[in-house]
C-alpha positions as CSV (number, residue, x, y, z in Angstrom):
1,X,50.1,-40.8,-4.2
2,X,52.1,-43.0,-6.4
3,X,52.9,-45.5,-3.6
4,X,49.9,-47.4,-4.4
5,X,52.6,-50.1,-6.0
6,X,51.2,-52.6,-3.0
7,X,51.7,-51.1,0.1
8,X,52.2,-52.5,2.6
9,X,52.0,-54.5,5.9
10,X,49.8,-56.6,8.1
11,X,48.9,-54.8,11.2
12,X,49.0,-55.9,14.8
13,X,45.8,-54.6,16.0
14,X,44.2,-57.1,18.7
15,X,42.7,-59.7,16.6
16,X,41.2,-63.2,16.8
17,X,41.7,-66.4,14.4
18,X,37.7,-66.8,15.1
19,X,34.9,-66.0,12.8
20,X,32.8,-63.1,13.9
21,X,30.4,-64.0,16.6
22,X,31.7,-67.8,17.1
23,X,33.7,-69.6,20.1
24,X,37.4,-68.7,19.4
25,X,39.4,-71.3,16.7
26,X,42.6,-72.8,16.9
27,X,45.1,-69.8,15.9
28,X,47.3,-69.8,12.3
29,X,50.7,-69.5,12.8
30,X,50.7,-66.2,11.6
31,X,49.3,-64.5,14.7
32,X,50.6,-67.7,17.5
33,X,52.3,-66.2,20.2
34,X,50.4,-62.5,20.2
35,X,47.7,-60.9,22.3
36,X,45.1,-61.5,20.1
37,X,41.7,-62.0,22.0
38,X,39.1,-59.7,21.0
39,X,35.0,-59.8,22.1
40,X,32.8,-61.9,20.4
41,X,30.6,-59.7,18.4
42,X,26.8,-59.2,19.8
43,X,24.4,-60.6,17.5
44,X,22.9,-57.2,16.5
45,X,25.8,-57.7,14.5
46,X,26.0,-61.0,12.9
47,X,22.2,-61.2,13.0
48,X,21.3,-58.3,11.3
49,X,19.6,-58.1,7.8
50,X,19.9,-56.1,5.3
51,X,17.3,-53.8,3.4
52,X,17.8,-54.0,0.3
53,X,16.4,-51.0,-1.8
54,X,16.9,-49.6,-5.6
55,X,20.4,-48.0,-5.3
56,X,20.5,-43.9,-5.4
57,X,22.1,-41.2,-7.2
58,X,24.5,-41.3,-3.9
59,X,25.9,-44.3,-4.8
60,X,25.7,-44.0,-8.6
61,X,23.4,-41.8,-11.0
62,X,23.6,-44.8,-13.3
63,X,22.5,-48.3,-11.8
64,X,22.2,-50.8,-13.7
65,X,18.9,-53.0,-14.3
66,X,18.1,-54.9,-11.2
67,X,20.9,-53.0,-8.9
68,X,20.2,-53.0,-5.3
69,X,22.1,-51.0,-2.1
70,X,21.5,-51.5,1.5
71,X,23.6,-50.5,4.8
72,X,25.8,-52.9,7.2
73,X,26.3,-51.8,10.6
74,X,29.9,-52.9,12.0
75,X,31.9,-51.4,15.2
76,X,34.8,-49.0,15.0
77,X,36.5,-50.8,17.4
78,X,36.1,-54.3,17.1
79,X,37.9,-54.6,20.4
80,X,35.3,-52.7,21.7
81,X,32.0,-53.5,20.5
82,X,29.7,-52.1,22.3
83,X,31.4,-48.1,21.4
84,X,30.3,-46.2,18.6
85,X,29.2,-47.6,14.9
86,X,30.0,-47.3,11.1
87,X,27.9,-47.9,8.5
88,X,29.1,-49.9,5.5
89,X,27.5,-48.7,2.4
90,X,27.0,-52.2,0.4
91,X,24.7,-52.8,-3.6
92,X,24.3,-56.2,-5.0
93,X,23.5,-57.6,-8.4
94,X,21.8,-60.8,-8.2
95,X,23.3,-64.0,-10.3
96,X,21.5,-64.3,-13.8
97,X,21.3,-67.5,-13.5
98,X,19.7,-67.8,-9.8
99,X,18.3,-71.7,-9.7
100,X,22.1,-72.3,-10.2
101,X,23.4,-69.4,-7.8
102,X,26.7,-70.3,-5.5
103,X,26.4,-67.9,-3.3
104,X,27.8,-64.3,-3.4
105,X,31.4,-62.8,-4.7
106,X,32.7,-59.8,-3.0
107,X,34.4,-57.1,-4.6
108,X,37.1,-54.8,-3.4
109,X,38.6,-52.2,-6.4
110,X,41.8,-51.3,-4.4
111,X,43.2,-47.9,-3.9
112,X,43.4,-48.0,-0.5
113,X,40.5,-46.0,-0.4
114,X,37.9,-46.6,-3.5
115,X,34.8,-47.8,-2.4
116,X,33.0,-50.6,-4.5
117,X,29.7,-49.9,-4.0
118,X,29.4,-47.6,-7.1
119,X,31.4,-50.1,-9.4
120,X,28.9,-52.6,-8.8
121,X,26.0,-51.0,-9.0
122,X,26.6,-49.2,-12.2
123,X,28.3,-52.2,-13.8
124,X,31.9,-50.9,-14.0
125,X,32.9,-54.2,-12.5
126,X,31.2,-57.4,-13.3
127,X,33.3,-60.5,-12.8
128,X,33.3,-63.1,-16.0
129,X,30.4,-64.3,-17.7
130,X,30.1,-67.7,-16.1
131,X,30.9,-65.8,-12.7
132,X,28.3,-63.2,-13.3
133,X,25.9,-65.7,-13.8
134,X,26.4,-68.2,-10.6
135,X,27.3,-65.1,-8.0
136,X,25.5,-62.2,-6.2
137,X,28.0,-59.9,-7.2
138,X,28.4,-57.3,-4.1
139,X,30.1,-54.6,-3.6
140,X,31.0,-52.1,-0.5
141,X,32.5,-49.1,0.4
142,X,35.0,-49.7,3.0
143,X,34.8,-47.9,6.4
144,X,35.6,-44.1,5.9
145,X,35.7,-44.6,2.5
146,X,33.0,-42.8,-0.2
147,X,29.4,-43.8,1.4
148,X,30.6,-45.7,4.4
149,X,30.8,-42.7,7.0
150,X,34.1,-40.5,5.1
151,X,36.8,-38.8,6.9
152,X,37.2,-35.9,6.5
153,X,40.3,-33.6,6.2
154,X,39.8,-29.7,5.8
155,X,42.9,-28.7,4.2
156,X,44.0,-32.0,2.8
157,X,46.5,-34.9,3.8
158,X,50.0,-33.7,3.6
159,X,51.2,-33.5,0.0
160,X,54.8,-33.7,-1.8
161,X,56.2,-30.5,-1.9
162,X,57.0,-29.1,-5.3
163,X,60.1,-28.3,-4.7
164,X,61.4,-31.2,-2.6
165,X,63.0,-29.4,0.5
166,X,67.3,-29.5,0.7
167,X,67.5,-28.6,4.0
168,X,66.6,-28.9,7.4
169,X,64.8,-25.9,7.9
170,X,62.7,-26.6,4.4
171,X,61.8,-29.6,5.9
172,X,60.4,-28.8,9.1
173,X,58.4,-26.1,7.4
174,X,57.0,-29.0,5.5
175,X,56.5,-31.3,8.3
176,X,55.0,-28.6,10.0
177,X,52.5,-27.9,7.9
178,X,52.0,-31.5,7.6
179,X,51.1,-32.0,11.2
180,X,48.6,-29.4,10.9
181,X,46.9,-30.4,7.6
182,X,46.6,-34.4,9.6
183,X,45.3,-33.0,13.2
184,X,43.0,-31.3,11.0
185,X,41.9,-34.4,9.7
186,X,41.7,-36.5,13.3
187,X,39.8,-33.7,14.6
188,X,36.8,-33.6,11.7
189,X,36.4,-37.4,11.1
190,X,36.4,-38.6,14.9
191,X,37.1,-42.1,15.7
192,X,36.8,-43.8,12.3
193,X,40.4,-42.4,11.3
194,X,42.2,-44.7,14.2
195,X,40.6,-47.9,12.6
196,X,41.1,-47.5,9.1
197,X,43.4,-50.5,9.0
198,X,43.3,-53.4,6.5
199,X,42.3,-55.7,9.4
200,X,39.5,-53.6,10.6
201,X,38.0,-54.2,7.0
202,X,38.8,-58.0,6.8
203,X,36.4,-58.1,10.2
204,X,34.0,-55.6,7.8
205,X,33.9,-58.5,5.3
206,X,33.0,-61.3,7.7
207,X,30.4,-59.3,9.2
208,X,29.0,-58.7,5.6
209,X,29.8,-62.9,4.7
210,X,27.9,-63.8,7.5
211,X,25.0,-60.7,7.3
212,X,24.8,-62.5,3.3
213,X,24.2,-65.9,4.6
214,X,27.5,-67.2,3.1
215,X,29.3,-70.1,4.8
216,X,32.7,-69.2,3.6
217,X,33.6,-65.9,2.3
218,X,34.2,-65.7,-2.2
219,X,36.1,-62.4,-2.9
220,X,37.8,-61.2,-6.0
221,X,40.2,-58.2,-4.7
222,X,42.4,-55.7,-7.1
223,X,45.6,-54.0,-6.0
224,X,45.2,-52.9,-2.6
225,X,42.2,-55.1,-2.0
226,X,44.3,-58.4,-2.9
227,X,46.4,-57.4,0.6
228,X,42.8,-56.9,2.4
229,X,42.1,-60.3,1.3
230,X,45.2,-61.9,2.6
231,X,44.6,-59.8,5.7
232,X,41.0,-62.0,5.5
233,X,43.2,-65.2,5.4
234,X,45.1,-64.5,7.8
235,X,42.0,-63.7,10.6
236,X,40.1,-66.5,8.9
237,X,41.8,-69.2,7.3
238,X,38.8,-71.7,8.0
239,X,36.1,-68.9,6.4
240,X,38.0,-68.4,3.1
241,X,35.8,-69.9,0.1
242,X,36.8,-69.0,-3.7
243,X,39.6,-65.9,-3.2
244,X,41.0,-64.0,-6.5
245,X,43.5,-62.0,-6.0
246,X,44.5,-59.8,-8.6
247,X,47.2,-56.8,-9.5
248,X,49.0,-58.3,-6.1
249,X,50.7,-56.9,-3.0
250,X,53.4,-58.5,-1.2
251,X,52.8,-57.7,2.5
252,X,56.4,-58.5,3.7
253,X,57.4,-55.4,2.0
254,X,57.1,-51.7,3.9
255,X,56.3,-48.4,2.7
256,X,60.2,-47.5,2.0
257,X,60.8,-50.8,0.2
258,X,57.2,-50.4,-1.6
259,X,58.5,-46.7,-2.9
260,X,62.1,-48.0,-3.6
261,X,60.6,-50.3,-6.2
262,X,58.2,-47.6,-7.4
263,X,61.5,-45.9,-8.2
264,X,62.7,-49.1,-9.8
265,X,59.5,-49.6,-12.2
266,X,59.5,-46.1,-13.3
267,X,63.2,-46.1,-13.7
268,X,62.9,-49.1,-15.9
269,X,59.6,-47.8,-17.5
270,X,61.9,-45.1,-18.8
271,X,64.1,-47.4,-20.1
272,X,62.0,-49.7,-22.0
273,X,60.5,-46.4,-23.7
274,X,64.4,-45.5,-25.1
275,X,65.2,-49.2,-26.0
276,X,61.8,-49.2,-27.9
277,X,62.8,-45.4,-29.9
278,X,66.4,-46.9,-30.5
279,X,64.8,-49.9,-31.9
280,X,63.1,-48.0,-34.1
281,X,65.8,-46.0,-35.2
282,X,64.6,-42.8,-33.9
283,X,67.8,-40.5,-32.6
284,X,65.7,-37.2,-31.5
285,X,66.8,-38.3,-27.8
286,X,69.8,-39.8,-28.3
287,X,71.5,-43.2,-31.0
288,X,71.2,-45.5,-27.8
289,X,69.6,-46.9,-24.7
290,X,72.1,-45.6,-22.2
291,X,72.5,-42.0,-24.2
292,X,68.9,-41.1,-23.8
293,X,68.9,-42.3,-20.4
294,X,72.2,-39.8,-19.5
295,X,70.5,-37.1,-21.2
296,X,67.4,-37.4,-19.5
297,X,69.2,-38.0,-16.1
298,X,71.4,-34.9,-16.8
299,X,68.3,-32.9,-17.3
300,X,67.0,-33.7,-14.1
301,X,70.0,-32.8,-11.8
302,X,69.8,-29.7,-13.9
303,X,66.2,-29.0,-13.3
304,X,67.4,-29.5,-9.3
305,X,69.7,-26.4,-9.7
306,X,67.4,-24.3,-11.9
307,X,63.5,-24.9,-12.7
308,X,62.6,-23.8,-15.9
309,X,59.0,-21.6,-16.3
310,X,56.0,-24.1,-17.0
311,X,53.3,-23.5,-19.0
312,X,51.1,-22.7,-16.0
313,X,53.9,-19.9,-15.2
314,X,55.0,-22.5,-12.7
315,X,58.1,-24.0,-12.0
316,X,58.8,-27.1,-14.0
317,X,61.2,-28.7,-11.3
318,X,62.9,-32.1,-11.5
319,X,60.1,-33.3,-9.4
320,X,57.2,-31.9,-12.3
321,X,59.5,-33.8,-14.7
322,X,59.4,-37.3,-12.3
323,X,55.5,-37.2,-12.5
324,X,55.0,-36.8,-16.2
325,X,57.8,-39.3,-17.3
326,X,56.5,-41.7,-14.3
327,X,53.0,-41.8,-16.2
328,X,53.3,-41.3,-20.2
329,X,56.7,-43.9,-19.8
330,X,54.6,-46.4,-18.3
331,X,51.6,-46.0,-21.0
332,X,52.9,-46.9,-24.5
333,X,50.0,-45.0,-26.5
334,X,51.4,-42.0,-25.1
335,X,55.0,-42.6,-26.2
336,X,54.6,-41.1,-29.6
337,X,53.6,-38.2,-28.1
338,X,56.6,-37.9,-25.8
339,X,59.3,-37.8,-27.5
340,X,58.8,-34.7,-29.3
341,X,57.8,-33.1,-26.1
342,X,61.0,-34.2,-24.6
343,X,62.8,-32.9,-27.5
344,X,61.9,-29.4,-27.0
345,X,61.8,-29.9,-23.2
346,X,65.8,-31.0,-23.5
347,X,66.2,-27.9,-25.7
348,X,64.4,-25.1,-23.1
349,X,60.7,-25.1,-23.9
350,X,59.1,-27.8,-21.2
351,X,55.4,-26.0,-22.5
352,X,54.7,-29.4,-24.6
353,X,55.0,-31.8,-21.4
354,X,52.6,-29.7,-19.6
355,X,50.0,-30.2,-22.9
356,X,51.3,-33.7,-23.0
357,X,50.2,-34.0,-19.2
358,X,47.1,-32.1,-20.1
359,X,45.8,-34.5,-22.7
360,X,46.0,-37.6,-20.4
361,X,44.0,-35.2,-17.4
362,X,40.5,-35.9,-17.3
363,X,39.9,-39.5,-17.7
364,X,37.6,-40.8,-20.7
365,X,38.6,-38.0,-23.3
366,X,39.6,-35.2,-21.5
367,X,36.1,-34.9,-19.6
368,X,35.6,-32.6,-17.2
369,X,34.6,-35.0,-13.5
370,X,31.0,-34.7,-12.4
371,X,30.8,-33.3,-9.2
372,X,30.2,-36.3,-7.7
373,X,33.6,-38.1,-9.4
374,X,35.2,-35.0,-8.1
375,X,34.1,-35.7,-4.8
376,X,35.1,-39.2,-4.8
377,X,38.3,-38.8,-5.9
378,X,39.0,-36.1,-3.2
379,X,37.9,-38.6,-0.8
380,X,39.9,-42.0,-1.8
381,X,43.0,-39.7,-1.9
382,X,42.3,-38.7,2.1
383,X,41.4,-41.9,2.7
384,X,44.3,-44.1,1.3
385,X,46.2,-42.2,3.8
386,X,44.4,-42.8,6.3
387,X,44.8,-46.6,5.5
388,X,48.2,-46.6,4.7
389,X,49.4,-44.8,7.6
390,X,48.2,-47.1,9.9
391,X,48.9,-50.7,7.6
392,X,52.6,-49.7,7.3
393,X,55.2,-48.8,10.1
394,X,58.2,-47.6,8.1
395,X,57.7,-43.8,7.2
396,X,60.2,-41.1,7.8
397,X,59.8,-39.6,11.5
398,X,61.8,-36.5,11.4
399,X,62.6,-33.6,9.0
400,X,65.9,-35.2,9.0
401,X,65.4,-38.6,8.7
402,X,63.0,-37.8,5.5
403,X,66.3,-35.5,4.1
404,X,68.5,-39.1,4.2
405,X,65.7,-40.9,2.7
406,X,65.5,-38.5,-0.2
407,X,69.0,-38.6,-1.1
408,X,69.9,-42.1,-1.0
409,X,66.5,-42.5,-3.1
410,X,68.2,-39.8,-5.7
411,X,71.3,-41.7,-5.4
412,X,69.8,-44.9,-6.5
413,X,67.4,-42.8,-9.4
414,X,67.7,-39.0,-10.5
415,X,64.8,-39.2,-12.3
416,X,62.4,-40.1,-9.3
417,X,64.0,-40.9,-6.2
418,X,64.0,-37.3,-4.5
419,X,60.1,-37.0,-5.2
420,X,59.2,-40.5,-4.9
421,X,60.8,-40.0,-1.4
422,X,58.5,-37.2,-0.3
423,X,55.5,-38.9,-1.4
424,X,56.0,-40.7,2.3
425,X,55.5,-36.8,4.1
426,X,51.6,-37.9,4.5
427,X,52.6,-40.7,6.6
428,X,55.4,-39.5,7.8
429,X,53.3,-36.5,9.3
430,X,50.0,-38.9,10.7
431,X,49.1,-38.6,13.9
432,X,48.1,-41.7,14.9
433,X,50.7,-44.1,15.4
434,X,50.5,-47.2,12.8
435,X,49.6,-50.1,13.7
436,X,51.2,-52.7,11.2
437,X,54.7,-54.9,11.1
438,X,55.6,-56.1,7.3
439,X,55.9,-59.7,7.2
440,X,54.5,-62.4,4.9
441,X,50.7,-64.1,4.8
442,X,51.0,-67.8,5.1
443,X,47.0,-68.7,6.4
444,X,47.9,-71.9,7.4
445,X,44.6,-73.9,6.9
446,X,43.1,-71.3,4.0
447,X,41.6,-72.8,1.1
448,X,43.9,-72.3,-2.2
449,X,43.7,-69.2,-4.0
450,X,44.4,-67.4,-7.3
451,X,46.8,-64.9,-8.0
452,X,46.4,-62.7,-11.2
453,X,49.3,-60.0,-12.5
454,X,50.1,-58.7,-15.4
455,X,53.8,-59.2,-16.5
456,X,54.1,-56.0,-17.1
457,X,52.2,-54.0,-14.2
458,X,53.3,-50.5,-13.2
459,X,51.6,-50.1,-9.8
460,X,52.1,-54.3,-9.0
461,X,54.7,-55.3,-10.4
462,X,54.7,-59.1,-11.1
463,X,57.7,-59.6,-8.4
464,X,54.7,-58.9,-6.2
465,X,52.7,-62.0,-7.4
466,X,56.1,-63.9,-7.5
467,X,56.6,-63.4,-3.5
468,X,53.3,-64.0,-2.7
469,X,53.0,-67.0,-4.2
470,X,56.1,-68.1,-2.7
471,X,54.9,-67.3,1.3
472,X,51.2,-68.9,0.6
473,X,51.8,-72.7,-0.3
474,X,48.4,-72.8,-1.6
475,X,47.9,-71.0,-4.6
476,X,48.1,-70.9,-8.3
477,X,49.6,-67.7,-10.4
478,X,48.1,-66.8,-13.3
479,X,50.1,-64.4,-15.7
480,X,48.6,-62.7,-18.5
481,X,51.3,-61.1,-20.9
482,X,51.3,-57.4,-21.8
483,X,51.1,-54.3,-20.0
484,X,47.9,-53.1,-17.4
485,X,46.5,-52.9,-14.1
486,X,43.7,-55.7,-13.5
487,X,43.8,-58.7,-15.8
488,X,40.6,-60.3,-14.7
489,X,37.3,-58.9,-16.2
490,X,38.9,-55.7,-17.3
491,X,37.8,-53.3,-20.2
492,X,40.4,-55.2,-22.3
493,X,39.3,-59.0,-22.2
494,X,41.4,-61.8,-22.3
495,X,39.6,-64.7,-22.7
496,X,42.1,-67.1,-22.0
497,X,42.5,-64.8,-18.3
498,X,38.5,-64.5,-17.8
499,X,38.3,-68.4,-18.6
500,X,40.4,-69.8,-16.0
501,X,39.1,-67.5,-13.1
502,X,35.9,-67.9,-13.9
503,X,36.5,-71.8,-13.8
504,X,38.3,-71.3,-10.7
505,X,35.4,-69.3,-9.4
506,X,32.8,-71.3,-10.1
507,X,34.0,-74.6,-10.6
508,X,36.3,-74.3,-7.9
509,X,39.5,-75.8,-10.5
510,X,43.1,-73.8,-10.2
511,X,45.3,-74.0,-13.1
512,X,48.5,-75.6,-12.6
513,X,50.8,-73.7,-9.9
514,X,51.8,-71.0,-13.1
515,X,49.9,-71.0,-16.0
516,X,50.6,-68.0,-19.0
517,X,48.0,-66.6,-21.1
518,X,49.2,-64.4,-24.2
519,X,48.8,-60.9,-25.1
């Protein structure tokens, strides 16, 4: 679902400005005004300890040295306590340099709906070097999420039809199906799927601070997880220690204006890739910027009248075409290999995108998933609709509503509106009321915190970091120039990026309110 570009919202669900299992705390502005009384937790709770053992092949078949993974028990329904139970799958690597420890770091990878457990324990993710060595690094699967009790869905989530639908009778055969596909899904996973919600796991993550001993919670969040940690500033302004938030979502936006600036950043993706081939002189698509892009938008509304046959023996709609320019436009190393597959794509033969497509498949080299990866993946695609769903209020209700949507999305992009639109038909079909309002974090009373982006960042776009920055009055943005998702402690280090978070993190020092580090 391409509307991971920082969805979404901050839900409404009855909440508390306490920390788990304490006397209730003067309120932020953010939630002043709203029922938001919940019970205090029972200390079988906030009391209980965890066992920590050597992790297992079900979190990861590769653990690194000195790995550890335990459970966390936390309610369903926070407003309900004493109902039924989930079980927070949770792994830890100790600090190196433990006479000197700080206490632990919290990791959350984003999706919605990747757990963290395995990234920890297998080493995927493992802050800076001065981080690594002064933190417990943990990491957790949130709640239905990969080990941490997983919803299930029988015949899927609701997908975007091939062929977006034109009219209304298409659509309700979509919808329909839809509604099917997600009562299937409320019916297999039970409870869990109502309280899925961002908040829910911001209560998760005080129950694990104060189940690690940790007086104030220090988390490093990516993508999605950077609007779980706002969500924790927002319950627990008083509780937030050292927060990194990375690849960032702006909560004041919904789901429609999330997927309008999808449309946006892949529109201008598209661009930047012609501006680069007419800077290089290369004519195959057209002698300017604004050629190419009329060629390539005129092959779209084409491709809406009549598919062409796909490699697959498929139709190659304008909607195949939005996914494979939406993800080798946004990737430089694959624009050499583009072009000439749009060449012959223009000219009849759309064969070469589909091997194009092909090549990227698969991950590190083309590999084939392990079962288990397979599994995984399955799973954070069910579950980032169940969190999405319920974090953002602003899906399409009705076959017809979803018709509008689509074509005044195609009005403002050929090339991706239409099938960006019907990514929504997930939501759209859910049935369990959301829960969430968009509107801006401002944790009143929350320690200072980083921000991290990219400039150039497909899924968060830096506008994100901008706006965020602007609603929390205590934070620092830190830009790192160039293209990615992830600038802190990714596989391509920047050690101007890794050395002021880690200084942040452990020293506890912000750079000035926007500091740049180079390509």
């Amino acid at each position: 679902m391409a509307l991971s570009a920082g969805l979404l919202t901050v839900t409404t669900l009855v909440v508390t400005a306490s920390g788990v299992g304490g006397a209730a705390a003067s309120q932020p502005d953010d939630v002043k005004g709203r029922n938001t009384a919940v019970p205090v937790l029972p200390a079988r709770f906030t009391q209980q300890k965890v066992h920590w053992t050597a992790c297992g092949t079900d979190v990861t078949p590769k653990a690194v040295p000195g790995a550890e993974c335990g459970w966390v028990k936390v309610p369903v329904d926070y407003a309900a306590p004493d109902g039924e139970t989930v079980k927070l799958r949770v792994s830890r690597v100790q600090a190196k340099d433990h006479s000197h420890r700080l206490g632990s770091l919290l990791f959350n990878p984003g999706g919605p709906g990747a757990g963290g457990a395995a990234d920890v324990a297998d080493g995927n993710w493992q802050a800076g070097g001065q981080a690594r060595a002064r933190y417990d690094l943990v990491g957790f699967d949130p709640r239905g999420t990969a080990g941490s009790g997983q919803i299930k869905c029988p015949d899927g989530v609701a997908q975007e039809p091939e062929n977006p639908p034109r009219t209304e009778a298409e659509a309700q055969k979509v919808f329909a199906d839809g509604t099917r596909r997600a009562r299937a899904c409320q019916r297999a996973s039970g409870a869990v799927l109502a309280h899925m919600d961002s908040v829910s796991v911001a209560r998760d993550m005080d129950v694990l601070r104060t189940v690690l001993g940790d007086a104030k919670l220090n988390y490093t969040g990516y993508s999605y997880g950077t609007f779980i940690g706002q969500q924790y500033m927002k319950l627990f302004p008083g509780k937030v220690g050292r927060m990194v938030l990375d690849s960032v979502v702006n909560p004041a936006a919904d789901m429609r204006q999330v997927a309008q600036l999808d449309v946006k950043t892949s529109d201008d993706a598209v661009r930047r890739y012609a501006h680069h081939l007419v800077a290089r002189g290369d004519d195959r698509l057209g002698a300017t910027t604004e050629e190419i892009m009329r060629r390539l938008t005129t092959f779209a509304k084409k491709l809406d009248r009549k598919p062409l046959r796909g490699a697959d023996g498929e139709d190659f709609t304008n909607s195949t075409l939005s996914t494979y320019l939406g993800t080798a436009a946004t990737d430089e190393a694959s624009w050499k290999r583009l072009t000439p597959a749009l060449v012959s794509a223009l000219n009849g033969d759309v064969t070469a995108l589909d091997r194009l497509d092909a090549g990227a498949a698969g991950g590190s080299g083309g590999q084939k998933p392990t079962p288990q990866e397979a599994r995984a993946e399955e799973n954070e695609s069910l579950s980032m609709s169940g969190v999405l769903c319920l974090d953002s209020p602003s899906a399409p209700k009705s076959p017809k509503e979803m018709l509008d949507t689509a074509d005044a999305f195609a009005k403002q992009s050929p090339l991706f509106g239409r099938s960006y639109a019907w990514q929504m038909i997930d939501c759209a079909t859910w049935p369990i009321a959301p829960t969430g309002a968009a509107e801006p974090v401002k944790a009143s009373g929350a320690a200072p915190v980083l921000l991290v982006s990219y400039t150039d960042d497909q899924l968060t776009p830096l506008t994100n970091a901008r706006a965020v920055h602007r609603q929390l009055a205590h934070s620092s943005l830190l830009v790192r120039k160039g293209q990615g998702h992830g600038a802190y402690a990714s596989g391509h280090p920047s050690p101007c990026t890794d050395r002021a978070v880690d200084s942040y993190l452990v020293g506890g020092k912000l750079p000035d309110k926007t500091v740049n580090c180079p390509r």
